[in-house]
KOLSE-705351 format. One record per atom (N, C-alpha, C): x, y, z; residue in three letters. Coordinates in steps of 0.02 Angstrom, whole numbers, padded with zeros to 5 digits, always signed. Layout:
BEGIN
XYZala...
***
This chain:
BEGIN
+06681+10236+12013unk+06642+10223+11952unk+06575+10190+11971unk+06520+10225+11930unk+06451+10164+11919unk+06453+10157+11868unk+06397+10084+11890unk+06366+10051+11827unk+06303+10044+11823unk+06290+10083+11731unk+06231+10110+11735unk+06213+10061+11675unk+06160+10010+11670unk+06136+09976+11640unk+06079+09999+11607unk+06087+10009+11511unk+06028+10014+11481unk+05972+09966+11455unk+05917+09994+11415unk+05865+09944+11420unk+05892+09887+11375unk+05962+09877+11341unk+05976+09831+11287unk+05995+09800+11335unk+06004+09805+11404unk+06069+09759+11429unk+06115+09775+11439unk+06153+09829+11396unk+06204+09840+11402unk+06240+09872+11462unk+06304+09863+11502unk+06310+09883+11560unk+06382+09947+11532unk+06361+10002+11555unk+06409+10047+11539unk+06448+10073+11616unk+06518+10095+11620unk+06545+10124+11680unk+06543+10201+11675unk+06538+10227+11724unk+06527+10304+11720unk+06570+10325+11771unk+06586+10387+11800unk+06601+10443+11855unk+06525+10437+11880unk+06534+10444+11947unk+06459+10452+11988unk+06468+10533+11988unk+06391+10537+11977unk+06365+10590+11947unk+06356+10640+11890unk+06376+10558+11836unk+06349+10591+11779unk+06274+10610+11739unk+06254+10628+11718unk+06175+10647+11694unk+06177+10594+11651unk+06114+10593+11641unk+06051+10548+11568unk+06081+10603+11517unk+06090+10648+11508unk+06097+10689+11438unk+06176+10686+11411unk+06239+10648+11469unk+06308+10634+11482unk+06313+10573+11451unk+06250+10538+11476unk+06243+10461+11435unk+06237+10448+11379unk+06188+10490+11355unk+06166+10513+11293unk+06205+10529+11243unk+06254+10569+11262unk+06296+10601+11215unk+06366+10551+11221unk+06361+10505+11273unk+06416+10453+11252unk+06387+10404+11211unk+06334+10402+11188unk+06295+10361+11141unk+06308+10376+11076unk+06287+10445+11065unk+06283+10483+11006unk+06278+10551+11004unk+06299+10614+10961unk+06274+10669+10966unk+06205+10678+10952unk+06171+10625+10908unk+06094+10641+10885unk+06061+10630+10931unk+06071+10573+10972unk+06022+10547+11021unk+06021+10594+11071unk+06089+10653+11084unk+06081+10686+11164unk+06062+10740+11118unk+06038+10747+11071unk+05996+10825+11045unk+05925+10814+11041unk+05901+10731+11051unk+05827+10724+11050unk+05792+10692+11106unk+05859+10661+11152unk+05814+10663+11220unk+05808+10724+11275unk+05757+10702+11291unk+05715+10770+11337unk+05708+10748+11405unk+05667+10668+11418unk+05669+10646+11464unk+05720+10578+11513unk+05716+10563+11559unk+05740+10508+11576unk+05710+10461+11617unk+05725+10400+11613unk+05701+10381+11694unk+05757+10327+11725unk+05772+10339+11805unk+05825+10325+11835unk+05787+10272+11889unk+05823+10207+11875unk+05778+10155+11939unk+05724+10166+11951unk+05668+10171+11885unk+05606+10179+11887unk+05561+10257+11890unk+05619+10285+11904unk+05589+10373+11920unk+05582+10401+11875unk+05566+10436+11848unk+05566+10500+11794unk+05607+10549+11826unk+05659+10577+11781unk+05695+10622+11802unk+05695+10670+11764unk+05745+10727+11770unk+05761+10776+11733unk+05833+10747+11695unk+05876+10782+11649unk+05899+10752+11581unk+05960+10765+11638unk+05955+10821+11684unk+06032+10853+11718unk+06038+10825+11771unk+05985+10774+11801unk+05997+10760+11874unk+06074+10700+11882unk+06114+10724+11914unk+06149+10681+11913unk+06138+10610+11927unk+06189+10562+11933unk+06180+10490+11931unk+06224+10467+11982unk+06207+10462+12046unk+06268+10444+12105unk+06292+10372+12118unk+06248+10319+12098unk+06253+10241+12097unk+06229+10216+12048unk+06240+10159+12054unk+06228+10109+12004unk+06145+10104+11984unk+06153+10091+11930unk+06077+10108+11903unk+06034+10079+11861unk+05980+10080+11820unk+05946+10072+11770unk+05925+10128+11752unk+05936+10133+11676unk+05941+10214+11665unk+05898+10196+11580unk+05840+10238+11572unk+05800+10231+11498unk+05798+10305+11470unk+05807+10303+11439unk+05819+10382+11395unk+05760+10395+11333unk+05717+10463+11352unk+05661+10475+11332unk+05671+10536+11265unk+05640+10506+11198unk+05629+10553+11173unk+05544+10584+11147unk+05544+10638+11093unk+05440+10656+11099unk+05421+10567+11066unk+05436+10526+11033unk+05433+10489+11009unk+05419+10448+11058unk+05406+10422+11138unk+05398+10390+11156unk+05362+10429+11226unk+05306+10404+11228unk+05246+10412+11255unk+05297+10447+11334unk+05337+10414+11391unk+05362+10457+11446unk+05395+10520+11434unk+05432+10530+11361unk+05434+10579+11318unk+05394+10618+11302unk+05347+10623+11284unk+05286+10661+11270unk+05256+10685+11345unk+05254+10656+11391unk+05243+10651+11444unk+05255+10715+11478unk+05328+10712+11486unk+05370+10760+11518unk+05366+10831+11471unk+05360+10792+11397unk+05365+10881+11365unk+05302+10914+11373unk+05241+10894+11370unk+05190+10908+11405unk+05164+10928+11453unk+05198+10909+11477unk+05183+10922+11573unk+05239+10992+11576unk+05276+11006+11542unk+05333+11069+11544unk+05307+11125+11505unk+05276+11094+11467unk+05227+11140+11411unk+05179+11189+11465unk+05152+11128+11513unk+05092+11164+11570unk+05121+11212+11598unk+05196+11225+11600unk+05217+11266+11661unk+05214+11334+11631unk+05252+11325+11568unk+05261+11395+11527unk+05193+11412+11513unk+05125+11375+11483unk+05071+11402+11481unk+05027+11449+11559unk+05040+11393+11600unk+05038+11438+11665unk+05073+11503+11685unk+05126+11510+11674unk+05173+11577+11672unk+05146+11627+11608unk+05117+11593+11565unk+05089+11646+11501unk+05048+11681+11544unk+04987+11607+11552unk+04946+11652+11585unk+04926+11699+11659unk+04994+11683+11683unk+05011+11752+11746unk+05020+11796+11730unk+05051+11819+11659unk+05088+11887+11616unk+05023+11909+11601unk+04971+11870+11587unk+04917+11908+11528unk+04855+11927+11562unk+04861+11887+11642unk+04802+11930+11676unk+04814+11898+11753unk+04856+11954+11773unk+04868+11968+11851unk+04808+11948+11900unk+04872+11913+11940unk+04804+11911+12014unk+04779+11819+11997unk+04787+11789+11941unk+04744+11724+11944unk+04776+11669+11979unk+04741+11632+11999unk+04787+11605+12047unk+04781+11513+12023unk+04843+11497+12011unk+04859+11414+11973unk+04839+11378+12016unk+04811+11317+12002unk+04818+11264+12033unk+04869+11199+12004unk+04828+11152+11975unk+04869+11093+11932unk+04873+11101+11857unk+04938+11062+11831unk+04935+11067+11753unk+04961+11002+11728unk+04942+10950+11732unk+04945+10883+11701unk+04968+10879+11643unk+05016+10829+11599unk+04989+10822+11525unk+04926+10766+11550unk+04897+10747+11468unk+04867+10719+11465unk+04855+10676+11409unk+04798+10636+11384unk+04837+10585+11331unk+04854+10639+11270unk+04823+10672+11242unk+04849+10721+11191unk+04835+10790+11223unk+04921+10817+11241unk+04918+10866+11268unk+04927+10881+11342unk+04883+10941+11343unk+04911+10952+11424unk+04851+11006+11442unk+04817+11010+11506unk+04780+11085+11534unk+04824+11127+11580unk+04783+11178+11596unk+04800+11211+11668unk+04737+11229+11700unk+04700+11223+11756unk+04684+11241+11801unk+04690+11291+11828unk+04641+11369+11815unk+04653+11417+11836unk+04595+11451+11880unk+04595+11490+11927unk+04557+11530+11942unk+04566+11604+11927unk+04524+11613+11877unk+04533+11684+11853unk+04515+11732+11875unk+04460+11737+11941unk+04442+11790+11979unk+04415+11830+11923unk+04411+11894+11935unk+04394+11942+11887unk+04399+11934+11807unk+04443+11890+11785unk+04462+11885+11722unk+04399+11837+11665unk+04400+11842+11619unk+04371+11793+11613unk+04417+11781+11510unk+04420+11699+11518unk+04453+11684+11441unk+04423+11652+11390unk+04419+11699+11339unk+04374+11677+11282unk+04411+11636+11237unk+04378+11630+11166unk+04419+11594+11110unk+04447+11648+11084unk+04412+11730+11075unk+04457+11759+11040unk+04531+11781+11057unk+04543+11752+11145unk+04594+11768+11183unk+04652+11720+11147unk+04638+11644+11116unk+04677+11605+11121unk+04720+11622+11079unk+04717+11674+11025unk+04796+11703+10992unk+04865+11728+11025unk+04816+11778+11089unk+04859+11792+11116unk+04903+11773+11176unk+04862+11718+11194unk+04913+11639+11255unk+04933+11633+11235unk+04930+11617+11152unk+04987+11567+11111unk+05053+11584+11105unk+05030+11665+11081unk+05088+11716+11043unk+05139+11722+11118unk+05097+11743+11172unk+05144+11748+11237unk+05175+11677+11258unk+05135+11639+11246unk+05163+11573+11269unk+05249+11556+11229unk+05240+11553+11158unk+05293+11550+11108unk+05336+11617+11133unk+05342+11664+11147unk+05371+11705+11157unk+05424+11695+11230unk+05396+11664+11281unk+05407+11628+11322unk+05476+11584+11300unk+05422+11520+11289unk+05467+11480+11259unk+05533+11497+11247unk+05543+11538+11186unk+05606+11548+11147unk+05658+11597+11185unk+05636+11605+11241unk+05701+11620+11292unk+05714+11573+11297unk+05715+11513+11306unk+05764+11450+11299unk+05786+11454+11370unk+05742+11455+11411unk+05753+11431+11491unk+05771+11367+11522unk+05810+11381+11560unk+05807+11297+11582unk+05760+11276+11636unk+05735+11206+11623unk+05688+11173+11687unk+05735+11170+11750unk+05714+11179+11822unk+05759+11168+11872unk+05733+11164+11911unk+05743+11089+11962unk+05705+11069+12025unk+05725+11092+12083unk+05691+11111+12118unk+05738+11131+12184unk+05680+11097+12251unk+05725+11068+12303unk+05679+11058+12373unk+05678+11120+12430unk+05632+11114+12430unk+05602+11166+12485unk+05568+11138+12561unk+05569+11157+12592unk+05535+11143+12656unk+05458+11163+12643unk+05419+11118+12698unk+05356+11133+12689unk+05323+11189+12725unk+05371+11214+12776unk+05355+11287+12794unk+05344+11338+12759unk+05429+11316+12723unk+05426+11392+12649unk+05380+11371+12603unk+05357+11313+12570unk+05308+11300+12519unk+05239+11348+12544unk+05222+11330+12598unk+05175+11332+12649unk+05166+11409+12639unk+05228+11452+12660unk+05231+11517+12667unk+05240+11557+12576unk+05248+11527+12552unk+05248+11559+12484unk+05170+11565+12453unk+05143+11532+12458unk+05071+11523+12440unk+05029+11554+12496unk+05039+11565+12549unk+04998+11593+12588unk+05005+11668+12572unk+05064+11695+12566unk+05056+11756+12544unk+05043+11805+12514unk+05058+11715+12440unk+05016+11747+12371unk+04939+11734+12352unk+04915+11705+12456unk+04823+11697+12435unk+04798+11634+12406unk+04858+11609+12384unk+04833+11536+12338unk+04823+11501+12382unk+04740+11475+12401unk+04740+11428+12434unk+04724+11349+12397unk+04723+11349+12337unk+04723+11300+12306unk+04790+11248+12326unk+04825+11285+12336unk+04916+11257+12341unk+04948+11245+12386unk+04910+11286+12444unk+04923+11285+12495unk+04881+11228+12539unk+04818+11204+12495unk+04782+11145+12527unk+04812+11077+12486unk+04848+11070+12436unk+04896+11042+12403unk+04956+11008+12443unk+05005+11064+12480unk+05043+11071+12524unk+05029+11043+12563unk+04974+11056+12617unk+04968+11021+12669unk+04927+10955+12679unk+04921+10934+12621unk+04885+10865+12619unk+04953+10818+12601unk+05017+10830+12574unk+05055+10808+12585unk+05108+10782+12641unk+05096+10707+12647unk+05122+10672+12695unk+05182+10652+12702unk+05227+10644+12636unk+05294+10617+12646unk+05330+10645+12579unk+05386+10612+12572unk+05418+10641+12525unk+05439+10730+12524unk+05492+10732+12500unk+05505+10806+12499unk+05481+10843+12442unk+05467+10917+12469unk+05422+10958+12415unk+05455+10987+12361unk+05453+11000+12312unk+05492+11011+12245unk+05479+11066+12229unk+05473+11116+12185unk+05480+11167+12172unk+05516+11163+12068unk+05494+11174+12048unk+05501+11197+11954unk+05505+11259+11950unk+05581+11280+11932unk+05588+11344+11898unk+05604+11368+11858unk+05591+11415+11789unk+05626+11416+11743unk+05599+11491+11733unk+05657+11517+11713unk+05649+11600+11685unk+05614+11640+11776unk+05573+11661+11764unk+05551+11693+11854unk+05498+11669+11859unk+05476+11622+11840unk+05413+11562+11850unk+05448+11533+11894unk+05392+11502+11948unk+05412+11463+12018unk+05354+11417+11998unk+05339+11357+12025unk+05268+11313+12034unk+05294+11260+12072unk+05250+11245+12120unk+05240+11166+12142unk+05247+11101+12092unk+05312+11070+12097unk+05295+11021+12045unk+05339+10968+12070unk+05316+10896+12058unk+05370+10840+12077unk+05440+10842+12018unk+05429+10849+11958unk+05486+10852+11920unk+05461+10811+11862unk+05515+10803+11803unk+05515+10769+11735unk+05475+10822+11698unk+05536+10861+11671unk+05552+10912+11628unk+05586+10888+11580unk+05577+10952+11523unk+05609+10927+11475unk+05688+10962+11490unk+05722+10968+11459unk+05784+11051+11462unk+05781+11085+11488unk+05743+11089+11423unk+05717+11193+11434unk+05683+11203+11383unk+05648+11262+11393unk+05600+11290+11359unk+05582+11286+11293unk+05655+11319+11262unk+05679+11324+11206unk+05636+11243+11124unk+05628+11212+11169unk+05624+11128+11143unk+05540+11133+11106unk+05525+11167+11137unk+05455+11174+11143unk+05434+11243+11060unk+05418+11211+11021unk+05422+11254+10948unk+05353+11270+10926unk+05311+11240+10951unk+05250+11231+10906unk+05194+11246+10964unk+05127+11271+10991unk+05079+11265+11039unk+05019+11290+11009unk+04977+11281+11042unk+04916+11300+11011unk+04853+11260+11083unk+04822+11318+11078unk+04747+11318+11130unk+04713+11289+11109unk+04683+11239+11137unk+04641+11189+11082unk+04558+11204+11127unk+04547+11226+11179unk+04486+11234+11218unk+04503+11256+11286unk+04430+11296+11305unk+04416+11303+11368unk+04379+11273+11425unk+04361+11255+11438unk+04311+11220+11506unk+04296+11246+11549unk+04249+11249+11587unk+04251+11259+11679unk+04263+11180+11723unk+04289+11194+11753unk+04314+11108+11803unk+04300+11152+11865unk+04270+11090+11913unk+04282+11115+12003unk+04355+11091+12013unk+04381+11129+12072unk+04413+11124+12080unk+04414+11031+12157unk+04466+11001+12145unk+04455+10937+12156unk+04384+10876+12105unk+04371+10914+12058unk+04318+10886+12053unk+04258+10877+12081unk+04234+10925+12142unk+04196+10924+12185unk+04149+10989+12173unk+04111+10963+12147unk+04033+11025+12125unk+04029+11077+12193unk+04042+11072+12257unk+04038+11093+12298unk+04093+11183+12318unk+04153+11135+12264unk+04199+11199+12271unk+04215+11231+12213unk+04243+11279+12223unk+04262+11326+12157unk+04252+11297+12119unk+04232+11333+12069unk+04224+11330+11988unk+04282+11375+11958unk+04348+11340+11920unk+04393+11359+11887unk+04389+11334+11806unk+04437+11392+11771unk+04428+11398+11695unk+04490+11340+11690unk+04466+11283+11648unk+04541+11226+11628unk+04555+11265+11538unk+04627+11271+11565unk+04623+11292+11464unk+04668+11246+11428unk+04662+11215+11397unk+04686+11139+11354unk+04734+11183+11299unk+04776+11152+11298unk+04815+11139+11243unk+04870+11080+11225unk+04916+11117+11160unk+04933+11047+11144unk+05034+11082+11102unk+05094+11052+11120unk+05149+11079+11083unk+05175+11008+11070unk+05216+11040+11023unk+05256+10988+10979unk+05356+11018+10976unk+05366+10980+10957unk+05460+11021+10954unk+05459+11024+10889unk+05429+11026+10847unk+05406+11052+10775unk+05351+11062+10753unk+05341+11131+10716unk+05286+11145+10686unk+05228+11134+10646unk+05280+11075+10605unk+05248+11000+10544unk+05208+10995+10607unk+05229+10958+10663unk+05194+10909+10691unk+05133+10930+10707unk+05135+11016+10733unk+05060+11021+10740unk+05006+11041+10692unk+05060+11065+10635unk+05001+11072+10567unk+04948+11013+10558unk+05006+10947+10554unk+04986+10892+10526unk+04940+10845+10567unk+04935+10903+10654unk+04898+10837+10710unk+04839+10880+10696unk+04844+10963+10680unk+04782+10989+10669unk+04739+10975+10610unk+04765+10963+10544unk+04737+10916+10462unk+04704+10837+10500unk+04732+10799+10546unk+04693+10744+10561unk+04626+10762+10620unk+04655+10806+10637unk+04574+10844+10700unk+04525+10855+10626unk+04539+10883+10596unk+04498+10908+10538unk+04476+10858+10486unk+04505+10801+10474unk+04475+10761+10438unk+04423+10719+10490unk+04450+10706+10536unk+04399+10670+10576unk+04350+10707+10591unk+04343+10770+10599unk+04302+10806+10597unk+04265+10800+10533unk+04272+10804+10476unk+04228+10805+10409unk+04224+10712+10423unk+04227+10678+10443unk+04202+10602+10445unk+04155+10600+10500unk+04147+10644+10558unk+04106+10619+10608unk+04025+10595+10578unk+04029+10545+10623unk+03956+10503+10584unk+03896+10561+10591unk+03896+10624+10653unk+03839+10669+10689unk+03829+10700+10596unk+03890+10729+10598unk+03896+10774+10524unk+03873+10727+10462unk+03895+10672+10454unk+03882+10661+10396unk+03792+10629+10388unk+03792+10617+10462unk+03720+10584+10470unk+03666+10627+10469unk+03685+10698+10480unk+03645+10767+10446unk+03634+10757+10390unk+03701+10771+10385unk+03695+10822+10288unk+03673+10759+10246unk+03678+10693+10254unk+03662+10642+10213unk+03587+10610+10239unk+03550+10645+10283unk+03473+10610+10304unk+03478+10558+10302unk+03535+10526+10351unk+03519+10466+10369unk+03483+10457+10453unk+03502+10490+10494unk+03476+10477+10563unk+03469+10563+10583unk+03430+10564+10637unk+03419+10622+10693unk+03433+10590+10743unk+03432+10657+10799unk+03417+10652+10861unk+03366+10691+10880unk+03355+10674+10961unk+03303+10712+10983unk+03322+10711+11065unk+03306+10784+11092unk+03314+10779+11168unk+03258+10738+11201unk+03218+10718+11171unk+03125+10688+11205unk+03163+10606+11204unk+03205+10577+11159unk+03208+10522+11165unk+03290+10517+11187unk+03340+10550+11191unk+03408+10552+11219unk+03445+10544+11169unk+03505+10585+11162unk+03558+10616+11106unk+03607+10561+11105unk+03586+10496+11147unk+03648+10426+11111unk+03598+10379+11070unk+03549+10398+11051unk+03497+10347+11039unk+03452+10398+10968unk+03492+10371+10904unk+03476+10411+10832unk+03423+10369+10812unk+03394+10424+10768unk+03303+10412+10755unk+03312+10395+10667unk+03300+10330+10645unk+03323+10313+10590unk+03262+10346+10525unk+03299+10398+10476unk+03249+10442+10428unk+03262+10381+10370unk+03199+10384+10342unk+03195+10347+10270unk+03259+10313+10229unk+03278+10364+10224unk+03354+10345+10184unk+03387+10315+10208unk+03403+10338+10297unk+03440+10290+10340unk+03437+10213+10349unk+03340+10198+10351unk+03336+10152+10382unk+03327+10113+10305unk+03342+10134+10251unk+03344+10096+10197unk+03406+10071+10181unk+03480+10121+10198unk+03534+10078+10204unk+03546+10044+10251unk+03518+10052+10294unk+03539+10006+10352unk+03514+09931+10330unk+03465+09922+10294unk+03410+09847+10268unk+03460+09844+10240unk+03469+09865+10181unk+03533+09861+10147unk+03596+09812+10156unk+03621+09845+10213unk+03685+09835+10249unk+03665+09765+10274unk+03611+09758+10329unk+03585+09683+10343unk+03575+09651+10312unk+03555+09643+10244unk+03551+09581+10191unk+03613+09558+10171unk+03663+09627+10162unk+03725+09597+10137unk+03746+09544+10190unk+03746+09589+10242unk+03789+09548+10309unk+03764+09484+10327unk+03695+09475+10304unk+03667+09399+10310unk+03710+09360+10246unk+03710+09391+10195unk+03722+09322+10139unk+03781+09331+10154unk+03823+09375+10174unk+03905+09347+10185unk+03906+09306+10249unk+03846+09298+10288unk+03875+09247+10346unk+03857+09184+10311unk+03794+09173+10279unk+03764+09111+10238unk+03813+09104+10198unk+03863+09134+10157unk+03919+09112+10128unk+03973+09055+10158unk+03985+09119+10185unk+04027+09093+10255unk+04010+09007+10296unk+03948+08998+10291unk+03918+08936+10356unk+03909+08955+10395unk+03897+09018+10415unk+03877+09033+10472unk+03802+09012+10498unk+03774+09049+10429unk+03692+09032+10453unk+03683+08998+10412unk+03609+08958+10441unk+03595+08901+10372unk+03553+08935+10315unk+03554+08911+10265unk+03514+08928+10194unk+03433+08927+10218unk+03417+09004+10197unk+03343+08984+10214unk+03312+08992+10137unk+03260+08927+10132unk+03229+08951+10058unk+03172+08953+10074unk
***
C-alpha cells in the first residue's frame, strides 16, 4: 500500500499504482468526470499515469488555471494534427498553451493560411476531436527521436532533440498523431467540445530574426460550447469599449505616425473633457484635505 496525501491534508491508502483519475473516482463520480489534469510530487502528469509510492497528489480541473493548462496544451496537439490533414508536407515545431489559449508554430512551405481558411481548421479540428482519442506518453530513445525527424526533414525538432541534455525524451500520441512532447494531457480528445482560430502571425523560429519565418496560428477550446460563445460576447464588448474606438467615433483624441501611436493628440472636445475631469478631481481632493483651499 501507498500513501497518497491530498491538498486538504488528508492522507488516503492506495494499491501502488493507482492513477489520479482512481483517486478521483474514490472521491466522487463527479469529480473523476471533471478532472483532466494532475500533479504528482510537484509534476504534472497525465490522469492514467500510475502512482508507485507515496505521494502528494492535486487533482486538476478547466476551472483551475494547471487545468486549463494541460487542456490547452492538448488542444495544440490535435490543432497540429488538423493542420497536417489540411496541408501536407508542413513541418511542426512547438505548441504551448498560453495565458488564454494556445498556438502552433508551423512552417508551411508552399502553403500559405488565411482567415478565410479558419472555418475549415476548426471544422477538421472538431472532427478530430470527437474520435475521442486517448492522450498517451511514451519514452523513446534519442536516437529514434533523432531518426524520426530526420526522415521526416523536420529540422526544427530535430535541433530541439539535440539540444537536449538530460531527462528522457517523451513522445504524445493520440489517434496516428505522434509529437515531441514532455506530457500533461488531458484524457482524451473527446473533452475538448468547443475551438475556434482566433489569429494568425508570422514568428521566427526561436525568436531569432535571423531564422525562419513560420506561420503561429492561435487559438482557443473550451469542454463546452457556452464557454466559448460567452468568452467570444466579452472579446466583443471589450472590443465596442476600446478607448482607440470610442476616442474616434466620439472626437475626443487622434493619433499620428509624425508624433508616435502611444502618444494621442487631444481634439477640442477631448481636451474640454479632460478640463472637465481635472476640476472635478481637484475639488474632490480639496474636499477630501488633500489640497489646500485656494481663493
Amino acid at each position: 500500500m501507498i500513501k497518497i496525501t491530498l491538498p486538504d491534508g488528508a492522507v488516503k491508502e492506495y494499491q501502488a499504482g493507482i492513477t489520479a483519475m482512481d483517486i478521483a473516482m474514490s472521491i466522487s463520480e463527479g469529480l473523476a468526470r471533471n478532472v483532466i489534469s494532475a500533479k504528482v510530487n510537484g509534476i504534472i502528469v497525465e490522469t492514467t499515469t500510475p502512482i508507485t509510492t507515496d505521494a502528494h497528489v492535486t487533482l486538476f480541473t478547466f476551472d483551475n488555471e494547471e487545468g486549463k493548462k494541460a487542456f490547452w496544451h492538448s488542444s495544440a496537439h490535435i490543432l497540429a494534427q488538423a493542420l497536417e490533414k489540411l496541408y501536407p508536407g508542413i513541418k511542426l515545431t512547438i505548441g504551448p498553451a498560453i495565458e488564454n489559449g494556445f498556438y502552433y508554430d508551423v512552417d508551411c512551405g508552399e502553403h500559405t493560411i488565411r482567415e478565410e481558411d479558419f472555418k475549415k481548421i476548426e471544422d477538421k479540428f472538431l472532427e478530430l476531436a470527437r474520435e475521442k482519442t486517448d492522450f498517451k506518453i511514451k519514452s523513446v530513445s534519442k536516437i529514434d527521436a533523432l531518426a524520426k525527424y530526420k526522415k521526416e526533414g523536420n529540422q526544427y525538432k530535430v535541433e530541439l532533440i539535440e539540444n537536449l541534455t538530460d531527462g528522457e525524451i517523451t513522445f504524445c500520441d493520440h489517434s496516428d498523431f505522434t509529437d515531441l512532447c514532455r506530457g500533461g494531457h488531458i484524457p482524451n480528445t473527446g473533452i475538448v467540445k468547443a475551438f475556434k482560430v482566433m489569429n494568425v502571425a508570422g514568428a521566427y523560429w526561436r525568436a531569432d530574426e535571423s531564422k525562419n519565418q513560420l506561420v503561429r496560428v492561435y487559438g482557443i477550446s473550451f469542454p463546452k460550447q457556452k464557454m466559448l460563445t460567452d468568452y467570444l460576447e466579452v472579446l466583443e464588448q471589450a472590443k465596442l469599449r476600446d478607448h482607440r474606438k470610442l476616442g474616434k467615433e466620439l472626437e475626443l483624441f487622434t493619433f499620428s505616425q509624425k508624433v508616435g501611436q502611444g502618444l494621442p493628440l487631444w481634439l477640442p472636445k477631448g481636451a474640454m473633457l479632460r478640463e472637465r475631469l481635472e476640476q472635478f478631481l481637484k475639488k474632490a481632493q480639496v474636499k477630501a484635505g488633500y489640497l489646500p483651499v485656494i481663493t
